[in-house]
Each structure stands twice: as structure tokens, then as C-alpha cells.
Biotite code that builds the C-alpha atoms (Angstrom):
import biotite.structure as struc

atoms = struc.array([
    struc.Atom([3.125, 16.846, -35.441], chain_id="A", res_id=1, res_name="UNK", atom_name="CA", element="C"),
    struc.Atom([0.273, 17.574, -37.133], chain_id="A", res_id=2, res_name="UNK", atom_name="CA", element="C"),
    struc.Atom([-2.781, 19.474, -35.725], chain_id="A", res_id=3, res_name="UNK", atom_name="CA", element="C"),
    struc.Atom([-5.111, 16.556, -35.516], chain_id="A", res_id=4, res_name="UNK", atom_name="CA", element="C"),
    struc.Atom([-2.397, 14.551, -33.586], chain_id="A", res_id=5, res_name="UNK", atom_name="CA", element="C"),
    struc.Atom([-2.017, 17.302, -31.140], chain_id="A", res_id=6, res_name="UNK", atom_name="CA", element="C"),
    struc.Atom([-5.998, 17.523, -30.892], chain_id="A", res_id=7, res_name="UNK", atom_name="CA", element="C"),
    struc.Atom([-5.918, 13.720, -30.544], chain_id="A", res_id=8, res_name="UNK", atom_name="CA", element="C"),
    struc.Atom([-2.972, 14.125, -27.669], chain_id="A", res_id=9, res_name="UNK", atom_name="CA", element="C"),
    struc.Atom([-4.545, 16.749, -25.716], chain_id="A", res_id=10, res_name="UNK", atom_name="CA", element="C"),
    struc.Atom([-7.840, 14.586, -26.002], chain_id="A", res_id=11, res_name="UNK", atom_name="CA", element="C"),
    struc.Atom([-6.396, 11.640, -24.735], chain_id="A", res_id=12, res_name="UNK", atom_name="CA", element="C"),
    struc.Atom([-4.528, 13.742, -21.527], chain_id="A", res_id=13, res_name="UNK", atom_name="CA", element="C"),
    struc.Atom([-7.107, 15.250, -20.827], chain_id="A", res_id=14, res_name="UNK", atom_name="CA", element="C"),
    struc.Atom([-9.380, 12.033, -20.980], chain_id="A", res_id=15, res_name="UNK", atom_name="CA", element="C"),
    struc.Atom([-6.627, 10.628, -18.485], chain_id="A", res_id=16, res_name="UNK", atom_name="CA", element="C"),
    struc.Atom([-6.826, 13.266, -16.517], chain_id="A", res_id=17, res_name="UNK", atom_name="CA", element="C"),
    struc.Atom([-10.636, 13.103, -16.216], chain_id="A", res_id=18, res_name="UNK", atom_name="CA", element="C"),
    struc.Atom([-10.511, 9.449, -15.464], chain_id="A", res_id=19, res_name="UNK", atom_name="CA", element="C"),
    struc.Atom([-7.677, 9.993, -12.324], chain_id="A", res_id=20, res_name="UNK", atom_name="CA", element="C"),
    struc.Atom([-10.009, 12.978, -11.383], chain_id="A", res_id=21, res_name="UNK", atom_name="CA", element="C"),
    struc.Atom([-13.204, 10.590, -10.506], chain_id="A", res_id=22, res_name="UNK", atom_name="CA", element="C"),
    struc.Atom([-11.960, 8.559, -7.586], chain_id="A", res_id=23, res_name="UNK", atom_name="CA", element="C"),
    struc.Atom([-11.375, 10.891, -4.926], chain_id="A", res_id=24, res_name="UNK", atom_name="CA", element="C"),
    struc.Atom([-8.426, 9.165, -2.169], chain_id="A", res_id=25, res_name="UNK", atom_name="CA", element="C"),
    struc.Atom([-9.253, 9.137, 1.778], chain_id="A", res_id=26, res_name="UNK", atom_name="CA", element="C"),
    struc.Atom([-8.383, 11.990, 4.165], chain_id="A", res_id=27, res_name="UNK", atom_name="CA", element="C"),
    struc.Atom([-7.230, 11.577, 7.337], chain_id="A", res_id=28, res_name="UNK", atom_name="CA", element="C"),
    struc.Atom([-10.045, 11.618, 8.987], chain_id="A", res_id=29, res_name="UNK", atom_name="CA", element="C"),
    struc.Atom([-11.668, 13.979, 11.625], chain_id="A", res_id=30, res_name="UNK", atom_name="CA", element="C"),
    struc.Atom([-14.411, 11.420, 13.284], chain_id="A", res_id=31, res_name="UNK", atom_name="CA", element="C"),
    struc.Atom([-14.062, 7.770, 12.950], chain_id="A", res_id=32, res_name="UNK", atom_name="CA", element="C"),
    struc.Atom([-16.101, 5.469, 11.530], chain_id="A", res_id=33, res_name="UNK", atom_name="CA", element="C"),
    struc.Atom([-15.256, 3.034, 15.086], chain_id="A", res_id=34, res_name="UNK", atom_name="CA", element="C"),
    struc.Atom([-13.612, 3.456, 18.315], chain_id="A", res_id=35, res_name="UNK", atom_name="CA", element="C"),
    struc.Atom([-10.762, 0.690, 17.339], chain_id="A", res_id=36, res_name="UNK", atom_name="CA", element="C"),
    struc.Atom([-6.924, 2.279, 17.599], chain_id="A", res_id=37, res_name="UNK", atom_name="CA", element="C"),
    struc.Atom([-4.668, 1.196, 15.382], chain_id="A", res_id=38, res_name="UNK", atom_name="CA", element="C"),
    struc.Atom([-1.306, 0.235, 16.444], chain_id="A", res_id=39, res_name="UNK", atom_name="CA", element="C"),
    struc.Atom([1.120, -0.876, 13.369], chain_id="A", res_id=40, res_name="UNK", atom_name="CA", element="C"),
    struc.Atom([3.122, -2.307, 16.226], chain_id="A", res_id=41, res_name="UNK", atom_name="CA", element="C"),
    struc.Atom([0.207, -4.399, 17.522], chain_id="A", res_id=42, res_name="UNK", atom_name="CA", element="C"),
    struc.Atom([-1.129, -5.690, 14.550], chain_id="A", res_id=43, res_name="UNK", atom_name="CA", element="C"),
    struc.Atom([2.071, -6.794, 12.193], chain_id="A", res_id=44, res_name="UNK", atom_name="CA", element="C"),
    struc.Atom([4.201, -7.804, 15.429], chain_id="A", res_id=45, res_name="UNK", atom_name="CA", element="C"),
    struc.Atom([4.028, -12.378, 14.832], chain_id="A", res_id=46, res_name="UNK", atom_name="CA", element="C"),
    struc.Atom([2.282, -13.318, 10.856], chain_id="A", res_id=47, res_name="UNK", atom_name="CA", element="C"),
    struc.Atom([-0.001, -12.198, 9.247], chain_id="A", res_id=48, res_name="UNK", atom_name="CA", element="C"),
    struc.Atom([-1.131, -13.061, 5.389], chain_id="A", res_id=49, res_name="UNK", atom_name="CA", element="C"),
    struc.Atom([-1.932, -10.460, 2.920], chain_id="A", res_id=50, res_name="UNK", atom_name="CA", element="C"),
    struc.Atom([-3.984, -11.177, -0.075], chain_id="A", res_id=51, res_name="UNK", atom_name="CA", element="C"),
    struc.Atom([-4.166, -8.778, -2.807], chain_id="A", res_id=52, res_name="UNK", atom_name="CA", element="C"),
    struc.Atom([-4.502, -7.562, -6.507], chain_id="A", res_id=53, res_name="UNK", atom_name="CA", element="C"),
    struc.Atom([-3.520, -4.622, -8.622], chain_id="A", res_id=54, res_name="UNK", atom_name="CA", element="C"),
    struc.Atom([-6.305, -2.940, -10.926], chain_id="A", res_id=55, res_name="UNK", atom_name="CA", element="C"),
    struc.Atom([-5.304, -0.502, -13.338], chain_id="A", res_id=56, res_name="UNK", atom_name="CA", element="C"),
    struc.Atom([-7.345, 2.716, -14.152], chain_id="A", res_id=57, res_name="UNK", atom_name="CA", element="C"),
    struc.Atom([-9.607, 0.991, -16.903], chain_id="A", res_id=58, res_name="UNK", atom_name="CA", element="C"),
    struc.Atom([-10.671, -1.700, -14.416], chain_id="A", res_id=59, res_name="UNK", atom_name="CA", element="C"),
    struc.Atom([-8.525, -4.444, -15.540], chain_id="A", res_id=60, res_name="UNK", atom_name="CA", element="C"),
    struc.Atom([-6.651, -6.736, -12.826], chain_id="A", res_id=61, res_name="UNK", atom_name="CA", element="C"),
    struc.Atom([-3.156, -7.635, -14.511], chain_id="A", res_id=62, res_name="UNK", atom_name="CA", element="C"),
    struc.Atom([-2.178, -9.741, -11.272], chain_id="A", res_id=63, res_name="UNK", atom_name="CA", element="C"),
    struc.Atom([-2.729, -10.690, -7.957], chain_id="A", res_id=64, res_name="UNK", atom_name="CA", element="C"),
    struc.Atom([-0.604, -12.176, -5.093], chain_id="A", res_id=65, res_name="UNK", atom_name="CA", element="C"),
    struc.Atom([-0.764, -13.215, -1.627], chain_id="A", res_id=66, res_name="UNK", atom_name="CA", element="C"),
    struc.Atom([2.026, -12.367, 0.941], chain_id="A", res_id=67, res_name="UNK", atom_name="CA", element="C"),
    struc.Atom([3.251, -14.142, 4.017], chain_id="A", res_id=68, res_name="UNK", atom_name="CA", element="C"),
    struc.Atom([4.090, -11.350, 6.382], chain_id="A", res_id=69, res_name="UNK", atom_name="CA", element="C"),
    struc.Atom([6.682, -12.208, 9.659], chain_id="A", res_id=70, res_name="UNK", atom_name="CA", element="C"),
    struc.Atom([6.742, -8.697, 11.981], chain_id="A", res_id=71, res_name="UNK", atom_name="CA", element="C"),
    struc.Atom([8.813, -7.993, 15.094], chain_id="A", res_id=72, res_name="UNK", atom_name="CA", element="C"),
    struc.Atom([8.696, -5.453, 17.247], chain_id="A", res_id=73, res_name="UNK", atom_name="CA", element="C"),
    struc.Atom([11.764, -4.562, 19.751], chain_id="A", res_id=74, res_name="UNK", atom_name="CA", element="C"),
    struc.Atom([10.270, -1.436, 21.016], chain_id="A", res_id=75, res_name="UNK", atom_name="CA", element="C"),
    struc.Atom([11.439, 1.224, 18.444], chain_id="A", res_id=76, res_name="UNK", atom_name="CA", element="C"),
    struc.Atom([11.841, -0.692, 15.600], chain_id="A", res_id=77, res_name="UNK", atom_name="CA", element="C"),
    struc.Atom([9.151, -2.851, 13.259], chain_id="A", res_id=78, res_name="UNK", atom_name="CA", element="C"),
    struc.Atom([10.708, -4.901, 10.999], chain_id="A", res_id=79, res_name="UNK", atom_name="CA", element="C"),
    struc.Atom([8.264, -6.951, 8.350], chain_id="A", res_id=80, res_name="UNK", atom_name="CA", element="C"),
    struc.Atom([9.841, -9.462, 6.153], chain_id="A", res_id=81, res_name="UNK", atom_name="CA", element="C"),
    struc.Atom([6.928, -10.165, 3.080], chain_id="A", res_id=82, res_name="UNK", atom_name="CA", element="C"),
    struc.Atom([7.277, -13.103, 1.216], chain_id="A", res_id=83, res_name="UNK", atom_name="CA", element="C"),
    struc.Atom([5.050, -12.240, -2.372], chain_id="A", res_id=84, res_name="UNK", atom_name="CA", element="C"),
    struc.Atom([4.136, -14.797, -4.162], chain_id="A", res_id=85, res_name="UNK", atom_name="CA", element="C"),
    struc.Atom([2.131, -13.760, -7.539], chain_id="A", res_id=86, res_name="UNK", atom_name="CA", element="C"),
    struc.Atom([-0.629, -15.721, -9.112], chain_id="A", res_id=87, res_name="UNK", atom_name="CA", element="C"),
    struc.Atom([1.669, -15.914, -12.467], chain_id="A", res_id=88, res_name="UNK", atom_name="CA", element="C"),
    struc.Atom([4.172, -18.064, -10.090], chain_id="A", res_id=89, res_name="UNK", atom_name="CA", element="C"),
    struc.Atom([6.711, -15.114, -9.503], chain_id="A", res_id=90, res_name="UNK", atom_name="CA", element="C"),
    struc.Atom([8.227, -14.719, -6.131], chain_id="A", res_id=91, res_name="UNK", atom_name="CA", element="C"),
    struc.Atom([9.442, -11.222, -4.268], chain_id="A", res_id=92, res_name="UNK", atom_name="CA", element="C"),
    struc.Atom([10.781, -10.291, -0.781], chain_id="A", res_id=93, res_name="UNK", atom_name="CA", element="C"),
    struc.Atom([10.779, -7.006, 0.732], chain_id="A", res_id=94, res_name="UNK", atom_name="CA", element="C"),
    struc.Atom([11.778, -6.100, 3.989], chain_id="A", res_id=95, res_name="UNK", atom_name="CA", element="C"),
    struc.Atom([10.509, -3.438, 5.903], chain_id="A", res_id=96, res_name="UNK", atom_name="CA", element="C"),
    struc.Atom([12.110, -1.248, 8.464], chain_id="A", res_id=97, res_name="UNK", atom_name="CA", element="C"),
    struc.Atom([9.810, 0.966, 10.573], chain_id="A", res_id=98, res_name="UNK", atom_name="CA", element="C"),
    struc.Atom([10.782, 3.109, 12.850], chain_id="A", res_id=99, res_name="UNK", atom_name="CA", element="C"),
    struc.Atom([8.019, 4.577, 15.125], chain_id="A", res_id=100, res_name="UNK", atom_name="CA", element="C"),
    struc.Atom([9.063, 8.721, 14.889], chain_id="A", res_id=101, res_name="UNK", atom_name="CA", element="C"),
    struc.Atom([5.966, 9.819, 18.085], chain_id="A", res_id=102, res_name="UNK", atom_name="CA", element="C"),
    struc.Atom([2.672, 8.649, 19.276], chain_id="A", res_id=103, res_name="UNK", atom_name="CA", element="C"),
    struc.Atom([1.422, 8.517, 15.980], chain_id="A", res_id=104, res_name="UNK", atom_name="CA", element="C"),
    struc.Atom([3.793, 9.275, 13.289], chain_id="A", res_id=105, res_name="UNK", atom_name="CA", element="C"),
    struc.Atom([6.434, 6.682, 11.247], chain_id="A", res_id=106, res_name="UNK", atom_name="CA", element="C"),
    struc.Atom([9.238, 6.646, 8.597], chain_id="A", res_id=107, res_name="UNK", atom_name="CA", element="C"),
    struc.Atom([10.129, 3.339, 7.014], chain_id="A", res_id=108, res_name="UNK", atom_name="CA", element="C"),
    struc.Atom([13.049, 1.758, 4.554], chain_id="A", res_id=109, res_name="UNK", atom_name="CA", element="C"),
    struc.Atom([12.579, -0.691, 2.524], chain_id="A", res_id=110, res_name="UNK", atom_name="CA", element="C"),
    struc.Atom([15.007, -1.997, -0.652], chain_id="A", res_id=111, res_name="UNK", atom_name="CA", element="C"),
    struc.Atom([14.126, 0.336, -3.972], chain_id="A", res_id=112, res_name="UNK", atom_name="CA", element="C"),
    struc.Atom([12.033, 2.738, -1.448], chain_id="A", res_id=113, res_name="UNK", atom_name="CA", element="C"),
    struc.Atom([13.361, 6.180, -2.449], chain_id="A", res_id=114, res_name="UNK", atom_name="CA", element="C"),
    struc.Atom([14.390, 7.946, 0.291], chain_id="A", res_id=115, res_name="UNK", atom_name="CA", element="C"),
    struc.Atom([12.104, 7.653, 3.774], chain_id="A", res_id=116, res_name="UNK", atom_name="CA", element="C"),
    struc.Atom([8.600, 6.812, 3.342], chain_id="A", res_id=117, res_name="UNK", atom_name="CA", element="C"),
    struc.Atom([6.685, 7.884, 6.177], chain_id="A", res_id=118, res_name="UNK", atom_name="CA", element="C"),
    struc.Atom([3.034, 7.751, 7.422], chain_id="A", res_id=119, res_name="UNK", atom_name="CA", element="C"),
    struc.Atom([0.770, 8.977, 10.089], chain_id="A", res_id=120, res_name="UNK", atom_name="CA", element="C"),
    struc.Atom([-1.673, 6.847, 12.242], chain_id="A", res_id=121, res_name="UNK", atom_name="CA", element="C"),
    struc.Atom([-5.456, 8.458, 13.323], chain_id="A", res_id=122, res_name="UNK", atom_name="CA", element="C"),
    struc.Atom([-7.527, 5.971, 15.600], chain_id="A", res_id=123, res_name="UNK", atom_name="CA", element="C"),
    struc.Atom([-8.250, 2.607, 13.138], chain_id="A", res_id=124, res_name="UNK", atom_name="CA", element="C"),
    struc.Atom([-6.703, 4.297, 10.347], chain_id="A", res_id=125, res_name="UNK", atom_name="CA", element="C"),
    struc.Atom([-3.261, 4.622, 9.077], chain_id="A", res_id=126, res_name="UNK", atom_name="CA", element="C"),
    struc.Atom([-1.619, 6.450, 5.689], chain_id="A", res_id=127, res_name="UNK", atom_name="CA", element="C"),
    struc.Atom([1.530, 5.786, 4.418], chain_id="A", res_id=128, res_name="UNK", atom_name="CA", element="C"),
    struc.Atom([3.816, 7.727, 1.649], chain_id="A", res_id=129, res_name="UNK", atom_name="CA", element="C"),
    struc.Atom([6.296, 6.394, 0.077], chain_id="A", res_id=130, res_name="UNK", atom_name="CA", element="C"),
    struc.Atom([8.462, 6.396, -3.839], chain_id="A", res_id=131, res_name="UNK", atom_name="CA", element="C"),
    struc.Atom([9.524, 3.232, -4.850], chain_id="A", res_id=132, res_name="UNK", atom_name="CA", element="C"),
    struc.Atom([11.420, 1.435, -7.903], chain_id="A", res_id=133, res_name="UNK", atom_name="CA", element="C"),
    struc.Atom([9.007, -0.988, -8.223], chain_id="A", res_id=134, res_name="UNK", atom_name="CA", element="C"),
    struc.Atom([9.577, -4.708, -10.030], chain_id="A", res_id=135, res_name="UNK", atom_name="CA", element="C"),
    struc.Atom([8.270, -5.391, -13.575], chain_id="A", res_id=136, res_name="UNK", atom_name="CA", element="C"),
    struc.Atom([9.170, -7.726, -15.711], chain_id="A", res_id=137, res_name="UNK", atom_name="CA", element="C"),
    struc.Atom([11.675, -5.659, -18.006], chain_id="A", res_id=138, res_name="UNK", atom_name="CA", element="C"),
    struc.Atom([13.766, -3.671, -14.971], chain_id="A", res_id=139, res_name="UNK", atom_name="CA", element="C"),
    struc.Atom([11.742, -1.402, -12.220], chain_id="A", res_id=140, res_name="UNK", atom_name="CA", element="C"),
    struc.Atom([9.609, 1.525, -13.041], chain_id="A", res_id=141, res_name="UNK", atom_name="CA", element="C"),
    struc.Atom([9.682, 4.416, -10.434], chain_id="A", res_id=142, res_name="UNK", atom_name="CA", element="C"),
    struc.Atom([5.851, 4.986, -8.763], chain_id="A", res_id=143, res_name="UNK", atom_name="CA", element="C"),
    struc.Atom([4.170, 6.749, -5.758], chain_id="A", res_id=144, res_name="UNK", atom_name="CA", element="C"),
    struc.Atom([2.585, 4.544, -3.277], chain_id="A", res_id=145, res_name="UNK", atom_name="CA", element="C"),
    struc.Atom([-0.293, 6.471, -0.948], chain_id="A", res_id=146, res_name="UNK", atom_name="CA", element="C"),
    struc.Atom([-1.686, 3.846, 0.797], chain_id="A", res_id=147, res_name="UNK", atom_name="CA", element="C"),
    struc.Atom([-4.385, 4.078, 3.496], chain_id="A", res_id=148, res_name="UNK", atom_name="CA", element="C"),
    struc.Atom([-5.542, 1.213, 5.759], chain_id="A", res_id=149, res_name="UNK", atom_name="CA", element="C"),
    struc.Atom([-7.956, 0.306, 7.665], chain_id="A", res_id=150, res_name="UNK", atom_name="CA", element="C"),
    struc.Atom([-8.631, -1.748, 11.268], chain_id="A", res_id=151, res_name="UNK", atom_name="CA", element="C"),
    struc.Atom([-11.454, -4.093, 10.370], chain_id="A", res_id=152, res_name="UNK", atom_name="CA", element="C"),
    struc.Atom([-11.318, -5.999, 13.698], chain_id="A", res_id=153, res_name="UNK", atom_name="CA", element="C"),
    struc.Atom([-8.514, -7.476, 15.831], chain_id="A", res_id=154, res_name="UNK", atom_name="CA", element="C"),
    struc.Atom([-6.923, -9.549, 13.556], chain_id="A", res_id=155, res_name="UNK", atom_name="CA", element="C"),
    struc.Atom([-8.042, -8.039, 10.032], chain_id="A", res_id=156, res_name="UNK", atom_name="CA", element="C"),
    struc.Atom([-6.729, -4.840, 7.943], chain_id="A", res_id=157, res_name="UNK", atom_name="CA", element="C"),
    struc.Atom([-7.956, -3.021, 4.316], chain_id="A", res_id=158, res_name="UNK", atom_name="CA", element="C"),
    struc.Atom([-5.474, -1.656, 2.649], chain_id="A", res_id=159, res_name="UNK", atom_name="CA", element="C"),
    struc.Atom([-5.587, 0.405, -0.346], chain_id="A", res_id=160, res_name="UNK", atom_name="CA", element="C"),
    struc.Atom([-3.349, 1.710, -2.074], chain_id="A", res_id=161, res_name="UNK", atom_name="CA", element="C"),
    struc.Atom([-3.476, 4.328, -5.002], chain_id="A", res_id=162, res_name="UNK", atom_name="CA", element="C"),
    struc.Atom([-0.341, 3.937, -7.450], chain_id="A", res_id=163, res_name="UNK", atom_name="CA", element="C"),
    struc.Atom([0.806, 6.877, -9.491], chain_id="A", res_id=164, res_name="UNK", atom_name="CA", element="C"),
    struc.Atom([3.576, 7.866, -11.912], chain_id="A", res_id=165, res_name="UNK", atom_name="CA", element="C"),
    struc.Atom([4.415, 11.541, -12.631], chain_id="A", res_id=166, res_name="UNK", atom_name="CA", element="C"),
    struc.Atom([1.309, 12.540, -11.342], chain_id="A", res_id=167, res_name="UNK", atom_name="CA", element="C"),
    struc.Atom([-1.062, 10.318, -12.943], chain_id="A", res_id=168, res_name="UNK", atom_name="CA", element="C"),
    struc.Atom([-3.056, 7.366, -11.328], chain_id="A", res_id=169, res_name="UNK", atom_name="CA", element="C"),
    struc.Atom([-1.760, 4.354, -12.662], chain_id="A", res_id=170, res_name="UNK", atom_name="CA", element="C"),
    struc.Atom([-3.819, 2.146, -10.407], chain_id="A", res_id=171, res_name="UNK", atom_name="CA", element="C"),
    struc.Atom([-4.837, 0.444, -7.143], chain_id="A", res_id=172, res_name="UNK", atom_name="CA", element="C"),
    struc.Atom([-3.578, -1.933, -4.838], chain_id="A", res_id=173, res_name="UNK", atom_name="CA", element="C"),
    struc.Atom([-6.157, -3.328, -3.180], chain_id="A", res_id=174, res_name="UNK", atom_name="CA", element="C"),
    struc.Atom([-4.729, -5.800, 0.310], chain_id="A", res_id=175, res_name="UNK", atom_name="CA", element="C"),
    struc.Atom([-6.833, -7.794, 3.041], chain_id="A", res_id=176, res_name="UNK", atom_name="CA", element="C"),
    struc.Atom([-4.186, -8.417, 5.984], chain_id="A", res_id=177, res_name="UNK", atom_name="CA", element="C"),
    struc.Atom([-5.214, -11.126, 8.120], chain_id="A", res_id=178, res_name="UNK", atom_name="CA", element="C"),
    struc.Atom([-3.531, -12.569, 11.363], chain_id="A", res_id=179, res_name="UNK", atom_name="CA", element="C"),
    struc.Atom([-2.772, -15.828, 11.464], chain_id="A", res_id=180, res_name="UNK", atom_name="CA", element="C"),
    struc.Atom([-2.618, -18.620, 14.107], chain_id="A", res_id=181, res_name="UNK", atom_name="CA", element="C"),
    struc.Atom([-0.450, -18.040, 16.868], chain_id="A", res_id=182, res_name="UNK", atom_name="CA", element="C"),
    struc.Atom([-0.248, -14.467, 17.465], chain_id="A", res_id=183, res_name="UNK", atom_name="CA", element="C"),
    struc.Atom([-1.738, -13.630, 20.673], chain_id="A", res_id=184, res_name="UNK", atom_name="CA", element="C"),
    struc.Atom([-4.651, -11.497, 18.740], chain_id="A", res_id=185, res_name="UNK", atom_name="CA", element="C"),
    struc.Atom([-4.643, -13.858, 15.278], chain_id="A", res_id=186, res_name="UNK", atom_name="CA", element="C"),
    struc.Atom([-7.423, -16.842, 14.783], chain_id="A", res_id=187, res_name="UNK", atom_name="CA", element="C"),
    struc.Atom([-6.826, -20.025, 15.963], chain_id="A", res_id=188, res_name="UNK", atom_name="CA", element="C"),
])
């Protein structure tokens, strides 16, 4: 390699770098911005619909997706079964299983989830961890999930989720939840 390309390399990672480096994720946080509790049990236990989009690190949004959620709740245990469908006509299902670990704490399974993901819930705010072999169109590629979310109201949830690989930011998920008729706190 000659020096330019290794000028041109370092240039380029550290250009990465400086781009990953500018949006700072959430924190748990010490005060709260309202006095709503978030309860994962709560909220996903009936349907809900997700509606979402993935925007990579230079601002473009490769696809987007909407995602019919069905949650139960049997007292230890909340399973989700998501139904994805993609805007490019491309269907997915993942099931969830949660497993509530104390009064505020969770580790989940979910097919290609490496290992346990777990998260931690603070008053209207919850983060989850997790490593997963995600879908692509060629195979799976292995990526970091931290996603944070939010209680809007009742019945409606921001999530966002920051997507690395090795280290680096990739992208964002960005999800509205939303519950849907007949769920005792959903819209009718």
C-alpha cells in the first residue's frame, strides 16, 4: 500500500469516526422529562403497530416498514410476535421472549439475537441491549442494537435505536409504537 492510500485510509477512518462522534446516544436518565412509568408489560400486552425507517450515517433512508405487534403477558413472561412488512414488499417475523429479571430490569430472546439481550426501565424510559444477525438481502450481517424508548402518552412509544458494527455507527432505527383498538389503554 502506498503512502497516499494509507493517508487516504486513515482520512477516511478517521472522517468515520468523526461523523459517529457527533450524535451523542441517551443516558439513563437522572430526572424525567414527565411523571409517566413505563411498564413494557403494560404497554405491548394486546397490538400495537410500529411504524419505522432505518437512516444510515450520511442521512439516507434505504427502507422503511411498519410492524403489526401481538404481546402477551402471563405474569413473568412477555412474548411479542412482530409481523414486518417493508416498504420494498419484503416480509419478516420475529418473536420476542421477555422475561421480566426485577422491578425494573429485563433479558429477552429472540431468533438470530446473540446471546441475552437485556435492558433496564427508568420512569417513561426504557434501554435495551442486544447483538443480533440481522436480515439483508445476501445472508445476515452481525450488528449492535442500543435502543432507547420513550412513553409519549398511554397508548404511544419513540423508539430509537442506534445500529453499530464493530464499533462504528452504522445507523438509526427510528420506531413510533402505537396501540391499537381494543386494548384496554389503545384508541378506539
Amino acid at each position: 500500500m502506498t503512502p497516499r492510500r494509507i493517508l487516504i485510509a486513515a482520512l477516511a477512518i478517521a472522517g468515520l469516526a468523526a461523523l459517529t462522534a457527533c450524535s451523542a446516544k441517551p443516558r439513563v436518565p437522572k430526572s424525567f422529562l414527565s411523571d409517566r412509568q413505563l411498564n413494557l408489560e403494560e404497554f405491548f400486552e394486546g397490538k400495537t403497530v410500529a411504524y419505522g425507517q432505518f437512516q444510515d450515517v450520511l442521512g439516507n433512508v434505504p427502507r422503511r416498514f411498519t410492524v403489526d405487534i401481538q404481546g402477551t403477558w402471563d405474569g413473568e413472561t412477555l412474548t411479542l410476535i412482530e409481523d414486518f412488512v417493508y416498504d420494498d414488499g419484503a416480509t419478516e417475523q420475529r418473536i420476542w421472549t421477555l422475561i421480566k429479571t426485577g422491578q425494573d430490569t429485563w433479558t429477552g430472546t429472540a431468533p438470530g439475537v446473540l446471546g441475552a439481550a437485556s435492558g433496564v426501565e427508568r420512569g417513561d424510559t426504557f434501554n435495551w441491549t442486544y447483538k443480533i444477525d440481522l436480515p439483508v438481502k445476501d445472508g445476515t450481517m452481525r450488528v449492535n442494537f442500543d435502543d432507547w424508548m420513550w412513553l409519549l402518552s398511554d397508548d404511544r412509544l419513540l423508539n430509537r435505536a442506534y445500529v453499530s458494527r464493530y464499533g462504528v455507527r452504522l445507523g438509526e432505527v427510528i420506531l413510533f409504537f402505537e396501540k391499537t383498538v381494543g386494548h384496554p389503554k389503545g384508541r378506539t
